[in-house]
TILUM-750442 format. One record per residue (C-alpha): residue in three letters; x, y, z. Coordinates in steps of 0.2 Angstrom, whole numbers, padded with zeros to 4 digits, always signed. Layout:
BEGIN
alaXYZ/...
END
This chain:
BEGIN
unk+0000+0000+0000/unk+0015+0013+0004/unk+0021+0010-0013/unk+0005+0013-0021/unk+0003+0030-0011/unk+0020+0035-0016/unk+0018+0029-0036/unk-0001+0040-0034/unk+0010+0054-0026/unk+0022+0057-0040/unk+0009+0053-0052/unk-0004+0068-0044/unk+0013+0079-0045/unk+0018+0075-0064/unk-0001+0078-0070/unk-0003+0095-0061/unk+0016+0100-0067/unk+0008+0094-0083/unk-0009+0107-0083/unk+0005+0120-0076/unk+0015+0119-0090/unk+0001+0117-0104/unk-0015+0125-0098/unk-0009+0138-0088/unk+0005+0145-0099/unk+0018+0147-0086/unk+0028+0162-0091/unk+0048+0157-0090/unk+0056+0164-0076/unk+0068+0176-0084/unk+0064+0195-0082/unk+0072+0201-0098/unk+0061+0195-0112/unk+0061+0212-0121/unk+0047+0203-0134/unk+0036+0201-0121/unk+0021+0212-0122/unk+0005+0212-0113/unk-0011+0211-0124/unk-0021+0207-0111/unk-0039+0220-0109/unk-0037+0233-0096/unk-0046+0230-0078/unk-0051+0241-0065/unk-0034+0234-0055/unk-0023+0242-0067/unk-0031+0256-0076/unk-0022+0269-0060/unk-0010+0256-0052/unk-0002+0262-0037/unk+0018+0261-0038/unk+0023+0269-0020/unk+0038+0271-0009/unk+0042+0277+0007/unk+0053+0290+0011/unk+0061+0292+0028/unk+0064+0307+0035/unk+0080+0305+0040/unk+0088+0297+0024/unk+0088+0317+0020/unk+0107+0316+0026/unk+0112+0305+0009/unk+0096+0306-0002/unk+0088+0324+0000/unk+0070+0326-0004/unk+0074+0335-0022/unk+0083+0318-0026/unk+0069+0307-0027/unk+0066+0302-0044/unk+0048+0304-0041/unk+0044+0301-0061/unk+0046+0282-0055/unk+0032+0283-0043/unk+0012+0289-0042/unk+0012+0287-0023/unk+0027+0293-0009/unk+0025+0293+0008/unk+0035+0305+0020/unk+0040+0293+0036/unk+0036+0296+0049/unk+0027+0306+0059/unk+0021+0300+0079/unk+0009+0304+0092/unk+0011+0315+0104/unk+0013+0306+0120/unk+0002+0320+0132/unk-0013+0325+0118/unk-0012+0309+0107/unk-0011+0322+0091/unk+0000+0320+0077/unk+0015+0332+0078/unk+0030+0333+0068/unk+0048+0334+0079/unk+0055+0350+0077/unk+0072+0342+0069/unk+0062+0337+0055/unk+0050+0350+0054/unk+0058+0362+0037/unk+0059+0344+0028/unk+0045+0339+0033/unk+0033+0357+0026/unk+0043+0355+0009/unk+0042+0339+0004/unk+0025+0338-0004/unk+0031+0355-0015/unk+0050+0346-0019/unk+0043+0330-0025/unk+0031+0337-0035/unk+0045+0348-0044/unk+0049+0332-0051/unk+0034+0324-0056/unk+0016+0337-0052/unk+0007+0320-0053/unk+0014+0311-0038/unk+0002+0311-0023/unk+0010+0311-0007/unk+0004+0305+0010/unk+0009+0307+0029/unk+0015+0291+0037/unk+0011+0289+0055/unk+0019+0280+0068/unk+0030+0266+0058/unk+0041+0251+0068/unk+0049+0262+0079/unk+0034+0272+0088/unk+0025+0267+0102/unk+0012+0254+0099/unk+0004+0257+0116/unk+0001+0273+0114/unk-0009+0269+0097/unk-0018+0258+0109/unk-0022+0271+0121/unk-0029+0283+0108/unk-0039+0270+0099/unk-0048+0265+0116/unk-0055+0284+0118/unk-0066+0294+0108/unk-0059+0308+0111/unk-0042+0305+0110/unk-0048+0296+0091/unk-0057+0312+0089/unk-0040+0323+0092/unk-0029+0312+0082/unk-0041+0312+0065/unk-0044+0331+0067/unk-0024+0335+0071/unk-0020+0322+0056/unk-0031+0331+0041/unk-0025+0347+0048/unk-0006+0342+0047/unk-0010+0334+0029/unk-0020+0350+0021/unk-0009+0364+0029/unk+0006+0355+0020/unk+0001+0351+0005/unk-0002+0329+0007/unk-0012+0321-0002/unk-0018+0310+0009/unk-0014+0300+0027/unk-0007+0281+0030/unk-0007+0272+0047/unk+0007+0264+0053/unk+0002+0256+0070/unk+0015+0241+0073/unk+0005+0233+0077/unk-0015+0231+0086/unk-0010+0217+0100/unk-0027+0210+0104/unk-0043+0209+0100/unk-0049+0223+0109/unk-0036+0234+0098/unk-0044+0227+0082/unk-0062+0234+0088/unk-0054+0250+0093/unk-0044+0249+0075/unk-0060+0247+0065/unk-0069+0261+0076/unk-0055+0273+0071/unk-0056+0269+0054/unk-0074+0270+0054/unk-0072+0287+0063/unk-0057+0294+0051/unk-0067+0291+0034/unk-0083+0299+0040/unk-0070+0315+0045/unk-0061+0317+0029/unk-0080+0314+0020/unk-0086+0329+0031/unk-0070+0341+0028/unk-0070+0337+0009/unk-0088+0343+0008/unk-0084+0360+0018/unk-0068+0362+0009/unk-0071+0359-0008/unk-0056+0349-0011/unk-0053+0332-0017/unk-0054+0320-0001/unk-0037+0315+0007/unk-0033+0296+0003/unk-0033+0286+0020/unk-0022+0268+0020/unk-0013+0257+0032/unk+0003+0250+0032/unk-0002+0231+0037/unk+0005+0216+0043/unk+0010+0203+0028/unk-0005+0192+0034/unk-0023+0195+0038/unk-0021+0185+0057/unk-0008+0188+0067/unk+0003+0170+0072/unk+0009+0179+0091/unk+0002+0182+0105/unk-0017+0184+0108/unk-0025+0178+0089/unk-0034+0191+0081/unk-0038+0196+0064/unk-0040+0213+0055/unk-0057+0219+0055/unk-0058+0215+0033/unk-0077+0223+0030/unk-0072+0240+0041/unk-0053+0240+0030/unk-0063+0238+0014/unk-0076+0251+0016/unk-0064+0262+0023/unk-0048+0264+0018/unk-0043+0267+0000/unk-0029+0254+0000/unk-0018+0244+0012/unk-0001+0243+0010/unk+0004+0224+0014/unk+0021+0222+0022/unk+0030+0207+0014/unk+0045+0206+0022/unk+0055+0205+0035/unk+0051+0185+0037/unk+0068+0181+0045/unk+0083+0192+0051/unk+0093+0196+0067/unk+0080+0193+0077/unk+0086+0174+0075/unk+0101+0172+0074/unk+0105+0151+0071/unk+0100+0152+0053/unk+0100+0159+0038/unk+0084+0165+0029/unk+0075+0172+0013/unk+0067+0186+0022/unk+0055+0192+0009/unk+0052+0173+0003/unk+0039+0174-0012/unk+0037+0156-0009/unk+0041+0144+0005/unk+0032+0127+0007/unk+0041+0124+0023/unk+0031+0137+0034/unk+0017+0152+0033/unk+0033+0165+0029/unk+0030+0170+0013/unk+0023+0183+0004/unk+0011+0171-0007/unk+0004+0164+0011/unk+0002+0181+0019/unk-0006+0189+0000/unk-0017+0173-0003/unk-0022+0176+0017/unk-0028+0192+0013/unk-0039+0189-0002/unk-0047+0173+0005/unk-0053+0185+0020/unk-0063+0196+0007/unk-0054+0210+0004/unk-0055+0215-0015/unk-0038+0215-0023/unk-0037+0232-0031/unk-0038+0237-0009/unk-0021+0228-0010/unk-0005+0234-0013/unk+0010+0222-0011/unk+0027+0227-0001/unk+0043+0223-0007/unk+0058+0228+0003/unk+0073+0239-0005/unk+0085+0229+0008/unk+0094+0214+0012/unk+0095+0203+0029/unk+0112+0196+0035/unk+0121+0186+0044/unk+0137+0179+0050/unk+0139+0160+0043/unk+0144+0146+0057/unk+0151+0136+0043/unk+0158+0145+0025/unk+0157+0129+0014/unk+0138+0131+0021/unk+0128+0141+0011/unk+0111+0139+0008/unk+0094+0146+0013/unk+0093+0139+0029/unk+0111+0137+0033/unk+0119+0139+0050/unk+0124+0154+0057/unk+0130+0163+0072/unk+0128+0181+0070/unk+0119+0195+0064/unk+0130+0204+0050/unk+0142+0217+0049/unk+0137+0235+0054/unk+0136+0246+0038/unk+0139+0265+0036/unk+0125+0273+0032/unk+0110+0259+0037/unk+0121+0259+0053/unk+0114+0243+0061/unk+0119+0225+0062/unk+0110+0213+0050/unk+0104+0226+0041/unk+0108+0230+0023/unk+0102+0243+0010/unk+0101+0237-0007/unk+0113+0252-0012/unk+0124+0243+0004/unk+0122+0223-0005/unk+0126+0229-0020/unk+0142+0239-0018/unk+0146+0224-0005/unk+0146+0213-0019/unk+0155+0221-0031/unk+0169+0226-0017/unk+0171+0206-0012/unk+0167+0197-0029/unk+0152+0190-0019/unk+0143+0176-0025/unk+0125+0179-0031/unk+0110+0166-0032/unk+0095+0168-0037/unk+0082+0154-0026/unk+0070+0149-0039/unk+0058+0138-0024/unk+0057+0156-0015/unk+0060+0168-0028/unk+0073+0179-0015/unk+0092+0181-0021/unk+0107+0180-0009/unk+0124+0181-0009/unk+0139+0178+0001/unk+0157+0183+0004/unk+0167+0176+0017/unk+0157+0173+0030/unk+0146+0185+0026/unk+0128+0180+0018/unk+0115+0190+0013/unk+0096+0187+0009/unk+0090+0201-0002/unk+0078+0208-0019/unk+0087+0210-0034/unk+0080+0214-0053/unk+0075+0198-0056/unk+0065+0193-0042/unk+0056+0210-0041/unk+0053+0209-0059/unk+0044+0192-0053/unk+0037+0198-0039/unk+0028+0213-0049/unk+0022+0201-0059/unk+0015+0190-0044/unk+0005+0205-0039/unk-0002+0211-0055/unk-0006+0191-0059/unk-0019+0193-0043/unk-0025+0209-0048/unk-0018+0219-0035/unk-0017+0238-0035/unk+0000+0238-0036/unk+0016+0239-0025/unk+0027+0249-0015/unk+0044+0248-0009/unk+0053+0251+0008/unk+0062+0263+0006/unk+0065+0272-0008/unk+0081+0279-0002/unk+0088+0264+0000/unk+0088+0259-0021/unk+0105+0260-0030/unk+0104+0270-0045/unk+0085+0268-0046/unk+0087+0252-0052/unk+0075+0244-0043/unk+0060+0256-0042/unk+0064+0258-0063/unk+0063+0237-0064/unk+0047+0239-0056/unk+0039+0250-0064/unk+0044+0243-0083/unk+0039+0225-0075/unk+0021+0233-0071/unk+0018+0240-0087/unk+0026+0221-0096/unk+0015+0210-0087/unk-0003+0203-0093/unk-0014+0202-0077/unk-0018+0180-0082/unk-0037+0174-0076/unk-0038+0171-0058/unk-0050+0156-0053/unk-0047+0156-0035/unk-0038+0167-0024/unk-0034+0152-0011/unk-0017+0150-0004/unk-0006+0136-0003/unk-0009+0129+0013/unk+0009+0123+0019/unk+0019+0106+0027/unk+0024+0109+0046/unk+0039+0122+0050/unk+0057+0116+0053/unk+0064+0119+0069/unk+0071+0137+0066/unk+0057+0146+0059/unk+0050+0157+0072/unk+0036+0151+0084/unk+0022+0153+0072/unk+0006+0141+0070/unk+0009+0128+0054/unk-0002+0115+0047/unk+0004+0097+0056/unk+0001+0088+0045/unk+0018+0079+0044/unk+0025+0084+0061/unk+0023+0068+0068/unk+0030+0061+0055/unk+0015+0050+0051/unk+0010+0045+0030/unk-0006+0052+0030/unk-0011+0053+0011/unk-0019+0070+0012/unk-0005+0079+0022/unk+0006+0072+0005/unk-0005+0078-0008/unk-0007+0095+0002/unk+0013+0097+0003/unk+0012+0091-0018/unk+0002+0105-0018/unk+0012+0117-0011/unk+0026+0111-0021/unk+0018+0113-0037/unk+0012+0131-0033/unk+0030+0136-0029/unk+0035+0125-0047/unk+0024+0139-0055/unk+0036+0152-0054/unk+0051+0141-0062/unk+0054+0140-0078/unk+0048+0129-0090/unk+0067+0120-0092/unk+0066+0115-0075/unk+0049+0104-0075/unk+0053+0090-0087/unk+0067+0083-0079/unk+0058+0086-0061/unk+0045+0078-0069/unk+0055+0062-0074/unk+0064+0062-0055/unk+0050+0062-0048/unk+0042+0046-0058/unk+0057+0035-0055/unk+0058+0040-0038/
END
């Protein structure tokens, strides 16, 4: 009976690599197919895609405001601004506040269509008191008031919430009733004013549910009916935090746990959220760490450390891609591009870096315009290397067909090895038993990540697997 399991196994795995290849037109994997031109009809998702970036303020020191190439983008936001820790209003700190009154009327110099938005709170605020405002009324009612004053006396465009992150359940009712509250607002002051109403978003979490602490979930019909887009952060899936082991820490793919960006996505849409409210983060730095062995080098590998302190990102394990790539032309570094996650990394020494290069935006891009997303943005804008990222992303946008989604569904996946972090997998093999349906779910999985290979790889993948 095992070997007729196995011998249905491989043969459920080669008939669905099979309708991959042939009915679903798997597009190879290489980015720079200048013949490849989208035909496809135009859709509500795409017709004003957003293509957004974050600007924090205190990158001013090596990439001024009148730097941004803002042609590349139709949404910046200026990061951050915080609460004030006595009134609960938004206030800008006086070191950033001649930066900050400019910025709307610099970017613009560049491109007079960018919109630009006030970013509020971000990783380093103060989640508690975010908490605290949420909980009151009146302290909701000072916060929306003091944040569309801040955004019409400066010339924004609209307003995005940073609050890293709602902690319980009680924070995700107070969350929805500030939405709620906020939308109604900026409704009211448009009608008074005349103007056009300020845009509201949210910077989220790259899943729907939270994994840590108490469970909870976003409240999805008060996000959809209130805010113009959220702004899904898909990274940040592995680093320093854990030092033991390597990781691809904006993992398109990872059949080994829920870190990934096509789980947190596919998380997002199966709640009911509509698509063109998404818009799909992808990170403009690299991850690293300090190897345990050199000759060890995969995704996954052992490691010791957090890496090296850089000049101008200033912290350990932490690289901008400006910072990976003069790294790896200064050491000669060995780059790979991971085809089962779609993430590059590199390594020098015992240095190893996780990281997004052309390629794997130019996929990514196309992930998210494949599920009819709104578009993307990157963190942070300042962090890019001769524009060539934001560039990549924006020409991959305008390349790509959106391709017929039948079903939003994720890719539910096989139990976590021991160093992910302590999230909550599916078990179906962590006890290590043969159950049929934990095998054909972990095909599964494996045949959704197959999906963003190239063709060239599936036929002999194919054969393996059925002389296996």
């Amino acid at each position: 009976m095992a070997v007729m399991d196995s011998f249905g196994l491989h043969l459920f795995i080669i008939i669905s690599l099979y309708n991959a290849l042939v009915c679903n037109a798997i597009v190879p994997s290489s980015p720079s197919m200048d013949s490849w031109e989208c035909s496809c009809a135009a859709t509500a998702s795409n017709t004003n895609p957003v293509r957004a970036g974050y600007w924090p303020w205190d990158a001013n020191s090596y990439m001024p405001t009148w730097n941004i190439n803002a042609s590349l983008y139709t949404h910046l936001f200026y990061a951050f601004v915080d609460l004030d820790n006595q009134t609960f209003t938004v206030t800008v700190p006086q070191e950033q506040q001649q930066i900050f009154e400019g910025f709307s009327a610099t970017v613009q110099e560049v491109n007079s269509s960018v919109k630009t938005l006030i970013s509020i709170g971000g990783g380093s605020s103060n989640a508690t008191l975010f908490s605290i405002m949420a909980s009151n009324s009146s302290l909701r009612k000072s916060f929306i008031d003091s944040s569309i004053a801040l955004a019409r006396d400066n010339g924004f465009h609209g307003l995005d919430l940073d609050w890293e992150f709602p902690a319980t359940r009680t924070d995700m009712d107070n969350f929805g009733y500030l939405l709620d509250e906020w939308r109604d607002k900026v409704h009211l002051e448009a009608l008074t004013s005349g103007l056009e109403p300020l845009l509201l978003t949210a910077a989220v979490y790259f899943s729907e549910h939270f994994f840590d602490g108490e469970s909870r979930d976003y409240p999805i019909q008060i996000i959809a009916d209130n805010l113009d887009w959220i702004n899904v952060m898909c990274f940040d899936y592995h680093g320093s935090w854990d030092t033991s082991h390597t990781g691809a820490h904006s993992a398109l793919y990872d059949v080994t746990s829920h870190l990934s960006t096509n789980y947190g996505i596919g998380s997002w849409l199966d709640s009911g959220i509509p698509p063109n409210k998404v818009v799909m983060g992808i990170p403009m730095y690299g991850r690293s760490w300090m190897l345990k062995n050199k000759e060890k080098v995969r995704i996954g590998s052992p490691a010791v450390a957090a890496g090296p302190r850089q000049r101008l990102s200033n912290q350990t394990g932490f690289m901008m891609f400006s910072e990976v790539d003069h790294f790896i032309r200064k050491h000669n570094a060995t780059v790979v591009i991971d085809n089962f996650t779609v993430s590059a990394y590199c390594y020098a020494g015992d240095v190893w870096i996780s990281y997004d290069d052309k390629e794997t935006v130019d996929l990514k891009t196309k992930f998210a315009k494949d599920r009819g997303l709104l578009g993307y943005f990157f963190w942070a804008v300042s962090y890019d290397h001769n524009w060539t990222l934001s560039t990549q992303a924006s020409d991959a946008w305008d390349r790509y067909c959106i391709h017929e989604q039948k079903s939003h569904s994720f890719i539910s996946p096989v139990a976590a090895p021991s160093y992910s972090p302590s999230l909550s997998p599916s078990t179906g093999w962590q006890d290590g038993s043969s159950n049929i349906g934990a095998m054909v779910g972990s095909a599964r999985s494996i045949i959704y990540t197959f999906s963003s290979l190239s063709t060239s790889y599936l036929l002999p993948i194919a054969i393996i697997l059925l002389l296996g």
